[in-house]
N, CA, C and O atoms as a CHARMM CRD file, in Angstrom:
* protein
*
  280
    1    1 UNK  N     94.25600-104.99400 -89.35200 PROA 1      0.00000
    2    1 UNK  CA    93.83700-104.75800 -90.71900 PROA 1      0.00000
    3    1 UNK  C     92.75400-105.78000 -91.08000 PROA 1      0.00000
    4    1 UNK  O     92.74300-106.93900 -90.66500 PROA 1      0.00000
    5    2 UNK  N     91.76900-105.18400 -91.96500 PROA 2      0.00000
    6    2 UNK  CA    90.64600-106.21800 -92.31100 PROA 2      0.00000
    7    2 UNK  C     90.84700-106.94600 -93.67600 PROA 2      0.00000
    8    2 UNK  O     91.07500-106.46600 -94.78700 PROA 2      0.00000
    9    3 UNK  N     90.69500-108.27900 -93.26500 PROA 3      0.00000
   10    3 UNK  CA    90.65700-108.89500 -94.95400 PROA 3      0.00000
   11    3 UNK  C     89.65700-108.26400 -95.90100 PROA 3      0.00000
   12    3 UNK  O     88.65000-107.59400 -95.67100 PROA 3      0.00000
   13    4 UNK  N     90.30300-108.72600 -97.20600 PROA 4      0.00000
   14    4 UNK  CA    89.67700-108.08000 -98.38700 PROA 4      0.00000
   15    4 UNK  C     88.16100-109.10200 -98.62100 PROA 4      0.00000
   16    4 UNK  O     87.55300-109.04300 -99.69000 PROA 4      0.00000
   17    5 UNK  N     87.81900-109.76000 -97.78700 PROA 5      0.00000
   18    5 UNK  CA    86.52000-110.09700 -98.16700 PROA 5      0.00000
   19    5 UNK  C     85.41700-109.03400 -96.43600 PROA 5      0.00000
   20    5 UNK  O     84.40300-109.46400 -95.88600 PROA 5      0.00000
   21    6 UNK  N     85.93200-108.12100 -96.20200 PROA 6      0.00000
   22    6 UNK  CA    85.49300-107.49700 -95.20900 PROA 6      0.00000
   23    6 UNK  C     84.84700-106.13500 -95.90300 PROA 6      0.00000
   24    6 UNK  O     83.87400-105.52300 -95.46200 PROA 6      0.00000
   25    7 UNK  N     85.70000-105.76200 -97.22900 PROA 7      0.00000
   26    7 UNK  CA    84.75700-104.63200 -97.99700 PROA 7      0.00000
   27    7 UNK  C     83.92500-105.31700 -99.21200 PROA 7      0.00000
   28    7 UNK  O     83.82500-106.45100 -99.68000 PROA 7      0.00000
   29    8 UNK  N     83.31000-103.86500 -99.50800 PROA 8      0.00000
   30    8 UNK  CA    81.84500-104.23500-100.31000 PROA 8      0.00000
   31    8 UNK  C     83.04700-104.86200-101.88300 PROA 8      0.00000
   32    8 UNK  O     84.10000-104.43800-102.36000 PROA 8      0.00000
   33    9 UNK  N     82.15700-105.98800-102.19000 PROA 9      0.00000
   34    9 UNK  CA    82.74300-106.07600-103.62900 PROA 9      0.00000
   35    9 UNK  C     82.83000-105.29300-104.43500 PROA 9      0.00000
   36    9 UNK  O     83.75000-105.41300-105.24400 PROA 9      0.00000
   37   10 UNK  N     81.85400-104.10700-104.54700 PROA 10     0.00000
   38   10 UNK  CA    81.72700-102.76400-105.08500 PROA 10     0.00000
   39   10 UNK  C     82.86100-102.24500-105.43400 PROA 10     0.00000
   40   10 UNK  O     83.39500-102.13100-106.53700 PROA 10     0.00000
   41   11 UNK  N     83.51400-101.61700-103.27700 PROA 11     0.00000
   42   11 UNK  CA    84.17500-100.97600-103.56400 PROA 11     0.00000
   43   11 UNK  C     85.37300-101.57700-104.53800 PROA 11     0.00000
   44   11 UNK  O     85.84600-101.00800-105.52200 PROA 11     0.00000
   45   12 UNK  N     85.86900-103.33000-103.82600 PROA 12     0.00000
   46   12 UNK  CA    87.25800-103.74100-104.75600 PROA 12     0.00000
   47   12 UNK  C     87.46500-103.37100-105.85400 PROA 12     0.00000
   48   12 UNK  O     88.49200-102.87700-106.31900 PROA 12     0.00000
   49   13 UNK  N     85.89200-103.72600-106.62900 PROA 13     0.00000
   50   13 UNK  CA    86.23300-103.62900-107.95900 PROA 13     0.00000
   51   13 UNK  C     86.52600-102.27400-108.30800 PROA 13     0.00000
   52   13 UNK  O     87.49100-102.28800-109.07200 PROA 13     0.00000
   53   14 UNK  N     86.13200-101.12700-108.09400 PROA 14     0.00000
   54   14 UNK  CA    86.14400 -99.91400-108.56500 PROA 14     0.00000
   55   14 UNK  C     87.85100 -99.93000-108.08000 PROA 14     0.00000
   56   14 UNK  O     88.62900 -99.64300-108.99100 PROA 14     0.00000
   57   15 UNK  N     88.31700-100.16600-107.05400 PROA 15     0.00000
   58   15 UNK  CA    89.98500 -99.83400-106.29400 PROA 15     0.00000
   59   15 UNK  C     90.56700-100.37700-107.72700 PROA 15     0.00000
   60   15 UNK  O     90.86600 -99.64000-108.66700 PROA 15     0.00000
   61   16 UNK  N     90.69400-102.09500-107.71300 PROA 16     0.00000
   62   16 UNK  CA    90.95400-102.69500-108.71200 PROA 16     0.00000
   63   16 UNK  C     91.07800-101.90000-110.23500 PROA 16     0.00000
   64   16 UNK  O     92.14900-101.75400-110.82400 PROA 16     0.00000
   65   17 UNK  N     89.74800-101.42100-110.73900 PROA 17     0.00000
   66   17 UNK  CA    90.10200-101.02400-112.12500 PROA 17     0.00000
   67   17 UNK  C     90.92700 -99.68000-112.08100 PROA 17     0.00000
   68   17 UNK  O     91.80000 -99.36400-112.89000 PROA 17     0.00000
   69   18 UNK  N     90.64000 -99.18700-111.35300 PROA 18     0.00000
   70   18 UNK  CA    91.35900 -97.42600-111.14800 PROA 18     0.00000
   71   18 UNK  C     93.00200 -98.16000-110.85900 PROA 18     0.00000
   72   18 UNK  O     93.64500 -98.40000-111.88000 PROA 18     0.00000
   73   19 UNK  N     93.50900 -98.42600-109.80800 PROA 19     0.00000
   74   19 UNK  CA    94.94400 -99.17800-109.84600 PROA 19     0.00000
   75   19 UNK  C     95.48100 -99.79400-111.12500 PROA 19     0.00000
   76   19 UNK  O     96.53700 -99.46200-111.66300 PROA 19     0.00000
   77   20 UNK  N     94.30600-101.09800-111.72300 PROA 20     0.00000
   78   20 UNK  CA    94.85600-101.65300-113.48500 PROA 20     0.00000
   79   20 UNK  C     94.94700-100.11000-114.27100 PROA 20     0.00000
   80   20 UNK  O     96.04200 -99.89200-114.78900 PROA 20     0.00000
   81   21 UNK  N     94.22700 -99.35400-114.36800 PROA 21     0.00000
   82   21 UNK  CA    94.33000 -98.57300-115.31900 PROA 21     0.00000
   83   21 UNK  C     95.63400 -97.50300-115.43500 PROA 21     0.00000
   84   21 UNK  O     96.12800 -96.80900-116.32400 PROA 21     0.00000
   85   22 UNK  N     95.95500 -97.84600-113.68200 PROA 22     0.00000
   86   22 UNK  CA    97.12900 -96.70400-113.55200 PROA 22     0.00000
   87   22 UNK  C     98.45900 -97.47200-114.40100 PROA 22     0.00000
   88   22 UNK  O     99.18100 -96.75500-115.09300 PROA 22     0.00000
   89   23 UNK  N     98.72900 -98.95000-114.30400 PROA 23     0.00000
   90   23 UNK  CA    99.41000 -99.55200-114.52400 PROA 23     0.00000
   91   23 UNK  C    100.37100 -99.12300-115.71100 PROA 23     0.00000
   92   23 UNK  O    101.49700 -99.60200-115.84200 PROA 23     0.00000
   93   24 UNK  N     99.63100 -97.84000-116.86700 PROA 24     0.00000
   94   24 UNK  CA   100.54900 -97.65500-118.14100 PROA 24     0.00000
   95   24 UNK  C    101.79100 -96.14800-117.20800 PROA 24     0.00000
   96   24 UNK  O    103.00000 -95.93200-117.28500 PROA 24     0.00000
   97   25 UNK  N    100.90200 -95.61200-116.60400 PROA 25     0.00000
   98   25 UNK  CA   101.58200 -94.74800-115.76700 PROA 25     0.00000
   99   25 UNK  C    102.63300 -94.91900-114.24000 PROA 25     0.00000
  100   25 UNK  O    103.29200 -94.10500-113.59300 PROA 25     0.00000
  101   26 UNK  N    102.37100 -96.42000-114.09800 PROA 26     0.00000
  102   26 UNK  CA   103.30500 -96.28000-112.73500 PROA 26     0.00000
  103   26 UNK  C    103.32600 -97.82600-112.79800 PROA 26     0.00000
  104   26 UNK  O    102.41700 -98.49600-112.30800 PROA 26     0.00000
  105   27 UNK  N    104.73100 -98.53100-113.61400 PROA 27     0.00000
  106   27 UNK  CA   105.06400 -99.39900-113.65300 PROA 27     0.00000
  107   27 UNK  C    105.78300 -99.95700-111.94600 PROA 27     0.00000
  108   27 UNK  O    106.53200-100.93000-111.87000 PROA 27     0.00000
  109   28 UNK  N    105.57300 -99.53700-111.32600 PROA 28     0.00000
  110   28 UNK  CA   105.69100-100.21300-109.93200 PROA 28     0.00000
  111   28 UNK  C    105.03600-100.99400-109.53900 PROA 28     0.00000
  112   28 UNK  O    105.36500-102.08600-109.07500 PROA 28     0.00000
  113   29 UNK  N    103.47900-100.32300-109.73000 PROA 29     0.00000
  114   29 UNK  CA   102.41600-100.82000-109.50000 PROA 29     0.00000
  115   29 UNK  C    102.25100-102.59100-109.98600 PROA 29     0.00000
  116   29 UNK  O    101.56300-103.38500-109.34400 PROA 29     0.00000
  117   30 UNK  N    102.83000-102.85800-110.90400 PROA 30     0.00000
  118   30 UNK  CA   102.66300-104.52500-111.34600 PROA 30     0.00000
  119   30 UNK  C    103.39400-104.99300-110.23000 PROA 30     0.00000
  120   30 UNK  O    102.83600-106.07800-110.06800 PROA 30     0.00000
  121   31 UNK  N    104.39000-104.91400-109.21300 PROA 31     0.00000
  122   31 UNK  CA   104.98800-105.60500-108.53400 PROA 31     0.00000
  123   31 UNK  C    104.23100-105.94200-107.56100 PROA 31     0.00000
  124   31 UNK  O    104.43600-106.98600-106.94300 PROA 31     0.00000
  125   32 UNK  N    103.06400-104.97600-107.21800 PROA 32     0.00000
  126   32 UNK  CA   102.20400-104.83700-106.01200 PROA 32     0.00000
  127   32 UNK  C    101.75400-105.85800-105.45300 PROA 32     0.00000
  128   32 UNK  O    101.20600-106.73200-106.12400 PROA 32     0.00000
  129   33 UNK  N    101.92200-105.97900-103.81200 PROA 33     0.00000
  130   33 UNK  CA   101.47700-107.69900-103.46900 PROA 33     0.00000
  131   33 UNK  C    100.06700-107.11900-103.15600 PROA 33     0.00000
  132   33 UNK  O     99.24900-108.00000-102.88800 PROA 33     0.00000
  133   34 UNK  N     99.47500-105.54500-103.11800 PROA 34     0.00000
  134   34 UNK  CA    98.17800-105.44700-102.53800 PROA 34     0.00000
  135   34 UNK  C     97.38600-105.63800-104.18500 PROA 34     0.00000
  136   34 UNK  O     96.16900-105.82800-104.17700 PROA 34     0.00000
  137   35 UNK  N     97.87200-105.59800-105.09000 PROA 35     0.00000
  138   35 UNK  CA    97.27300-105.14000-106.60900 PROA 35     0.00000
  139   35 UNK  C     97.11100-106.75000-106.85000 PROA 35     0.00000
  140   35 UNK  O     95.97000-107.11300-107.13500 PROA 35     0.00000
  141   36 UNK  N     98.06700-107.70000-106.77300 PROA 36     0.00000
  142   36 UNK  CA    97.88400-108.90200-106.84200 PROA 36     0.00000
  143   36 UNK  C     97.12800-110.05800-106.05000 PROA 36     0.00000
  144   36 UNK  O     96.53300-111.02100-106.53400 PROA 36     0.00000
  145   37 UNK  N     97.34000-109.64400-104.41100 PROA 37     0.00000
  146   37 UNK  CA    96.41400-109.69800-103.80600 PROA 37     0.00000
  147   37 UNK  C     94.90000-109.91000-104.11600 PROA 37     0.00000
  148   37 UNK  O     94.23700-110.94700-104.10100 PROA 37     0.00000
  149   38 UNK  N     94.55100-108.64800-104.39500 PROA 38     0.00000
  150   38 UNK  CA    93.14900-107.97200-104.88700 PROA 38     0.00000
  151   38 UNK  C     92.75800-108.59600-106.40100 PROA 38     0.00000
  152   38 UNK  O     91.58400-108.81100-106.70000 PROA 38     0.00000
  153   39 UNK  N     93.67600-108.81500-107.15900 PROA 39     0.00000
  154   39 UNK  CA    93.34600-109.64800-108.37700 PROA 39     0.00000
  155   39 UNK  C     92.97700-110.90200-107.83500 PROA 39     0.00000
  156   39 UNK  O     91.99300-111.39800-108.38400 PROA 39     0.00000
  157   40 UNK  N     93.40400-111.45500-107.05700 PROA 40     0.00000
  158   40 UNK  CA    93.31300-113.20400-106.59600 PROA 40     0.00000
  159   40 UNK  C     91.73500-113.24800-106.31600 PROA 40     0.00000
  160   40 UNK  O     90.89800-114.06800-106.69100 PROA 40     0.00000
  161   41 UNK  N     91.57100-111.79300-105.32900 PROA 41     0.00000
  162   41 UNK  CA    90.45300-112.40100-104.47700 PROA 41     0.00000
  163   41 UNK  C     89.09900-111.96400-105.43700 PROA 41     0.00000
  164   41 UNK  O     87.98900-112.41800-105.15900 PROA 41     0.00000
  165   42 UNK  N     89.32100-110.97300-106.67300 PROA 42     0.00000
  166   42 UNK  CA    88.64700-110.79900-107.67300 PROA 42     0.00000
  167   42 UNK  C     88.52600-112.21200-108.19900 PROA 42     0.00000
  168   42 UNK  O     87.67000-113.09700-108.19800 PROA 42     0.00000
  169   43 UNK  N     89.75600-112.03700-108.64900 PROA 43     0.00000
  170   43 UNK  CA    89.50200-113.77900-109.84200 PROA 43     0.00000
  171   43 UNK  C     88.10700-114.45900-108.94900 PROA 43     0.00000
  172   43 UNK  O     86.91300-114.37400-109.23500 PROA 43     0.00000
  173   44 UNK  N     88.89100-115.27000-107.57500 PROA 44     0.00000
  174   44 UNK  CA    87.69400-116.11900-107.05400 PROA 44     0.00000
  175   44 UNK  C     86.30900-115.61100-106.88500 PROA 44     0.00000
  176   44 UNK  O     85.41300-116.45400-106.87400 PROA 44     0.00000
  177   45 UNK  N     86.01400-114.41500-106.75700 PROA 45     0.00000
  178   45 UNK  CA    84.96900-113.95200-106.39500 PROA 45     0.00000
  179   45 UNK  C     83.50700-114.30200-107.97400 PROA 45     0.00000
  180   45 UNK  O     82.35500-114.71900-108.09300 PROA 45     0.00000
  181   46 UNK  N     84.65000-113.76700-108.82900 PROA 46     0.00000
  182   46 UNK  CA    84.21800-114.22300-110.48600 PROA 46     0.00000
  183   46 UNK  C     83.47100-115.70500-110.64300 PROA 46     0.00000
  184   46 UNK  O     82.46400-116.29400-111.03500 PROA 46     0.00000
  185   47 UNK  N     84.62500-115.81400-110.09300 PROA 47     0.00000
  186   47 UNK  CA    84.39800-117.64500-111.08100 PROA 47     0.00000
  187   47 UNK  C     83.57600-118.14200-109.58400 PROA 47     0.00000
  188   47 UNK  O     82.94100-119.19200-109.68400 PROA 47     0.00000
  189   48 UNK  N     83.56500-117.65000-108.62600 PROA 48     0.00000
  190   48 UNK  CA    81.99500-118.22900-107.72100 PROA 48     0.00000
  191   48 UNK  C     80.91900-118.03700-108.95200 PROA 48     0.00000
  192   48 UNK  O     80.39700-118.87900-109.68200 PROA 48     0.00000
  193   49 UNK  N     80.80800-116.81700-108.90900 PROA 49     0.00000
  194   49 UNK  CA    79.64900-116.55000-109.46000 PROA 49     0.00000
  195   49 UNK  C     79.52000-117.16100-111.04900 PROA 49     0.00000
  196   49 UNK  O     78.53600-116.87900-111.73400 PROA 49     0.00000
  197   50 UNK  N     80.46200-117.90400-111.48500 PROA 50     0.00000
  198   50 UNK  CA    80.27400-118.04600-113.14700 PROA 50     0.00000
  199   50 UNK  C     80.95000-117.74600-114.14100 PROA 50     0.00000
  200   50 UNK  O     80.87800-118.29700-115.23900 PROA 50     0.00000
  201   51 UNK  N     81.93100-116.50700-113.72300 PROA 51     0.00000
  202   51 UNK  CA    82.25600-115.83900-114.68100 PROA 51     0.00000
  203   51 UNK  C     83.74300-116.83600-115.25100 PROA 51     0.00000
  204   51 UNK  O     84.55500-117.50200-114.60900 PROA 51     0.00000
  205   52 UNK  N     83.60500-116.54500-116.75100 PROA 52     0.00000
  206   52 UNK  CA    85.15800-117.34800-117.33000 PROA 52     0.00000
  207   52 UNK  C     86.06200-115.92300-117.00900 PROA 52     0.00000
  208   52 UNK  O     85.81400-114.83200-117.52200 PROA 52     0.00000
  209   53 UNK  N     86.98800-116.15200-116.19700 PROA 53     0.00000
  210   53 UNK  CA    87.84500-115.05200-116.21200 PROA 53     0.00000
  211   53 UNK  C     88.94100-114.89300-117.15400 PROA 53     0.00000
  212   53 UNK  O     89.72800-113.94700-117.10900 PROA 53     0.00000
  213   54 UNK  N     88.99100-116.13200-118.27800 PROA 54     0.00000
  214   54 UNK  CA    90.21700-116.01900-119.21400 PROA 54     0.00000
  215   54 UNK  C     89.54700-115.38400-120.06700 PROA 54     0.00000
  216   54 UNK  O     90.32900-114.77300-120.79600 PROA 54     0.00000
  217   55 UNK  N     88.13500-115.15700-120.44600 PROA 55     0.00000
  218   55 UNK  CA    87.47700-114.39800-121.37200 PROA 55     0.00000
  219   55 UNK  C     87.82000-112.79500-120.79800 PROA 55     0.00000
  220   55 UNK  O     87.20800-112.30000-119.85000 PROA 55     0.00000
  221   56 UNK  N     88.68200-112.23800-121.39600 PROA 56     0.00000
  222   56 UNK  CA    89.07000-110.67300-121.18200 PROA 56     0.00000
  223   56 UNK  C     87.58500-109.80900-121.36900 PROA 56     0.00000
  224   56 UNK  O     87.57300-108.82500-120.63000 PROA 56     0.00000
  225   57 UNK  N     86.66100-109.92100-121.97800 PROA 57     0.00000
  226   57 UNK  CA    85.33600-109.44500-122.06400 PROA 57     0.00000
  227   57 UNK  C     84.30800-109.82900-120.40100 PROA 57     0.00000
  228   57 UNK  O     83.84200-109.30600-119.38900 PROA 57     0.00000
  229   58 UNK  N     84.43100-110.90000-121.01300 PROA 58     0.00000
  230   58 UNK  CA    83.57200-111.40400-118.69800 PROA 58     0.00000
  231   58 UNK  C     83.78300-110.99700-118.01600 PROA 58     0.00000
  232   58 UNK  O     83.06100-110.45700-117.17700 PROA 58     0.00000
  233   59 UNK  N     85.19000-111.10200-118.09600 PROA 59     0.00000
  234   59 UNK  CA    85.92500-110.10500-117.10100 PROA 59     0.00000
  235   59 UNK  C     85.86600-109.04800-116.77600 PROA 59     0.00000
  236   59 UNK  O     85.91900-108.63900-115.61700 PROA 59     0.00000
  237   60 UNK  N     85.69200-108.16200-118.16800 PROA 60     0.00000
  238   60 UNK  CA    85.92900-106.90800-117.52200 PROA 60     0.00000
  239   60 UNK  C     84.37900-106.49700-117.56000 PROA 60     0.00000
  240   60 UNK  O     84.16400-105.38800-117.07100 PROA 60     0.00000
  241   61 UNK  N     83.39000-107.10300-117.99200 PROA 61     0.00000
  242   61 UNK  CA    82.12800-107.15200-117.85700 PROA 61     0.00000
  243   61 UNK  C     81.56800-107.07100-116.15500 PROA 61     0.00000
  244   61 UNK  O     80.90800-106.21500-115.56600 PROA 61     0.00000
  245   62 UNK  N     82.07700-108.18200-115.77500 PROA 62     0.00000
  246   62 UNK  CA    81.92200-108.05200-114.61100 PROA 62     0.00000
  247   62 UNK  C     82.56700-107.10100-113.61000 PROA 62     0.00000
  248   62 UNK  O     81.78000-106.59100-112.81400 PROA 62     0.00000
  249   63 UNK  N     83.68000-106.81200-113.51500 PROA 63     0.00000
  250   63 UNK  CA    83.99300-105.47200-113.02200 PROA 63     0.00000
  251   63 UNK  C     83.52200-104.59200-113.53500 PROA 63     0.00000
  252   63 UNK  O     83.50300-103.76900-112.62000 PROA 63     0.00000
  253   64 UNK  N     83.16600-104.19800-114.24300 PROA 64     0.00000
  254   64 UNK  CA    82.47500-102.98100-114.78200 PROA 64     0.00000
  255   64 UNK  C     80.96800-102.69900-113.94700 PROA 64     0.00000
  256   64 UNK  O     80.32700-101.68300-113.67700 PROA 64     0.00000
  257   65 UNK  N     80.76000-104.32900-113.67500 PROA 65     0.00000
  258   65 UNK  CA    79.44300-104.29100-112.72000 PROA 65     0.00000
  259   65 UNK  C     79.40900-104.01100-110.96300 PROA 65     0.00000
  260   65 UNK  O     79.22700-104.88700-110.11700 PROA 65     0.00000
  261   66 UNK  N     79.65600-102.43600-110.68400 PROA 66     0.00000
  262   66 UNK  CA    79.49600-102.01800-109.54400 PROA 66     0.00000
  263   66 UNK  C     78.42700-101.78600-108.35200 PROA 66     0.00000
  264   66 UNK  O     78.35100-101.02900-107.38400 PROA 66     0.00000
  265   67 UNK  N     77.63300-102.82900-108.91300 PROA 67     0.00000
  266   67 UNK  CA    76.80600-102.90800-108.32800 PROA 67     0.00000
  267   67 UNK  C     77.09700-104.02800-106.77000 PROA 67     0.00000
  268   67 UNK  O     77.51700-105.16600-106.97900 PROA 67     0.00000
  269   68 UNK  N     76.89800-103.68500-105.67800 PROA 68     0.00000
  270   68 UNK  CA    76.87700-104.91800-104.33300 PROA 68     0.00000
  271   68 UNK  C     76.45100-105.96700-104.67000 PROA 68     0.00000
  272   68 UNK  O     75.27800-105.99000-105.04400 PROA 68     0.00000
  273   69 UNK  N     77.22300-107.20700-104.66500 PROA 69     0.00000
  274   69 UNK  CA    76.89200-108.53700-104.98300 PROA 69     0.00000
  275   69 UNK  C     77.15600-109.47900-103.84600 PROA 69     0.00000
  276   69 UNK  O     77.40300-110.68300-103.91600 PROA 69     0.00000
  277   70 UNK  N     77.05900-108.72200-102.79500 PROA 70     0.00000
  278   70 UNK  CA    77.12300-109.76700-101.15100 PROA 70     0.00000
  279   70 UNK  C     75.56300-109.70000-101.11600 PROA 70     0.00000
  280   70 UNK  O     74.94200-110.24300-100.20300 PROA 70     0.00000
């Protein structure tokens, strides 16, 4: 299996928000070690680049930004 810094940041983020969004529909999903996982390596990826990730706006600013940032 390939680590999660092996796909495009692109794709994470798009996996990432589609999975958070499922979260009101499939309360399993919060237990997830791949959902939490993938939050971790989000968070760091953020705050390389700058972003305040406790600001809920930056945040989702920046995921929202699907654009390749390798």
């Amino acid at each position: 299996m390939n680590p999660l810094t092996h796909y495009s940041l692109a794709d994470l983020k798009r996996i990432y928000t589609t999975l958070h969004a499922a979260l009101s529909r499939d309360s399993l999903l919060m237990d997830s070690n791949l959902l939490a996982d993938l939050q971790t390596h989000l968070i760091s990826e953020a705050r390389r680049v700058g972003v305040d990730v406790s600001d809920h706006a930056s945040w989702t600013m920046w995921l929202s930004d699907q654009g390749d940032e390798r």
